[in-house]
N, C-alpha and C positions, 0 to 999 in steps of 0.2 A: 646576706644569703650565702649558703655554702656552694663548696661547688654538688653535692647530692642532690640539696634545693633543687640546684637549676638543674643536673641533669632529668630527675624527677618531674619536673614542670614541661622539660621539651618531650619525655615521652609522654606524657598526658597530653599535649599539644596532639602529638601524632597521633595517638590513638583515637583522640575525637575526629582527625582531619581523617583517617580510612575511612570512621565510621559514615563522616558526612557523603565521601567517597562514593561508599558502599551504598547509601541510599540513593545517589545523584544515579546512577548506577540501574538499579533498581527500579526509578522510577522510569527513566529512558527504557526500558524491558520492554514495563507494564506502557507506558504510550506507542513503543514499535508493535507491540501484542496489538491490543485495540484496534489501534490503524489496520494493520492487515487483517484483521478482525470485522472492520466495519468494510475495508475493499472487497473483502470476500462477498459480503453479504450483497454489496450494492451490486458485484460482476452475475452474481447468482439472484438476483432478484431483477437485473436489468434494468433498475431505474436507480442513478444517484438523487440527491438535492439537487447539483448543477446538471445532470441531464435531465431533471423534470424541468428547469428554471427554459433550458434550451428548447424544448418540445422531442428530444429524442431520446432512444432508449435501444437495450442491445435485445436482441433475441435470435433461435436458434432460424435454423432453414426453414420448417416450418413456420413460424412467425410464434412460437410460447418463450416463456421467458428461459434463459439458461439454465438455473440448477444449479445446487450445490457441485455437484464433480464438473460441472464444465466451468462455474463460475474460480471453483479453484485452480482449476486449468487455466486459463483465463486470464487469472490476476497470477499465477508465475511465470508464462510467456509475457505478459506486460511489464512485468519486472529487467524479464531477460531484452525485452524491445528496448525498456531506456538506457537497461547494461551497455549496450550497444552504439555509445552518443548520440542515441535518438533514433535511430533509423530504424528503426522498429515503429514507429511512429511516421518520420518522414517518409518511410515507403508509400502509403496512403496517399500523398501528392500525385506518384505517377503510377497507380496503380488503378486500372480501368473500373474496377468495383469501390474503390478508396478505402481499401480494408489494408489494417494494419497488422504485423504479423504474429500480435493474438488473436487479432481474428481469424487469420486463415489458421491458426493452430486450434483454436478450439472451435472452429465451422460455427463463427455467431456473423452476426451483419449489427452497424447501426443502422438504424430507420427513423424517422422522423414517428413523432408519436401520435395516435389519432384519438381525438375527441370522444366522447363518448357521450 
């Protein structure tokens, strides 16, 4: 092999390794997409899988389901609650209603769910 050979081979090498890169990349997008994609819909529809598994479910003061603008409201204070090492979340231990602090940002409550 010459030396051209080989440097021709290590940028072939590299250029495959951006590409795999590039898609490694891309696909982690398209699964962050999704994910917040499907949080939104579960925060605005008020029932996950594992809150139906539970028997509870979110809704607004009223008792209807959230919505799309509170549910996205919703799922970015939840976000900002775990930014927070959790206390967004642990607030709800001592907090007289046990609402955490997307809930008191977007005025939802959980509830337990009733049978129909």
């Amino acid at each position: 092999m010459t030396a051209l050979t080989v440097a021709s081979m290590s940028t072939d090498n590299f250029s495959i390794a951006a590409e795999v890169d590039s898609a490694a990349k891309m696909a982690q997008a398209i699964a962050a997409t999704l994910s917040l994609l499907f949080l939104w819909v579960f925060n605005a529809s008020g029932v996950s899988p594992g809150k139906a598994l539970l028997g509870i479910r979110i809704v607004n003061a009223d008792g209807s389901a959230p919505g799309a603008g509170v549910g996205l409201g919703r799922l970015v204070f939840a976000l900002i609650s775990g930014a927070f090492l959790g206390l967004g979340y642990l607030c709800a231990a001592w907090d007289r209603e046990t609402r955490t602090w997307h809930d008191k940002a977007a005025q939802t409550l959980v509830v337990t769910r009733r049978s129909k």
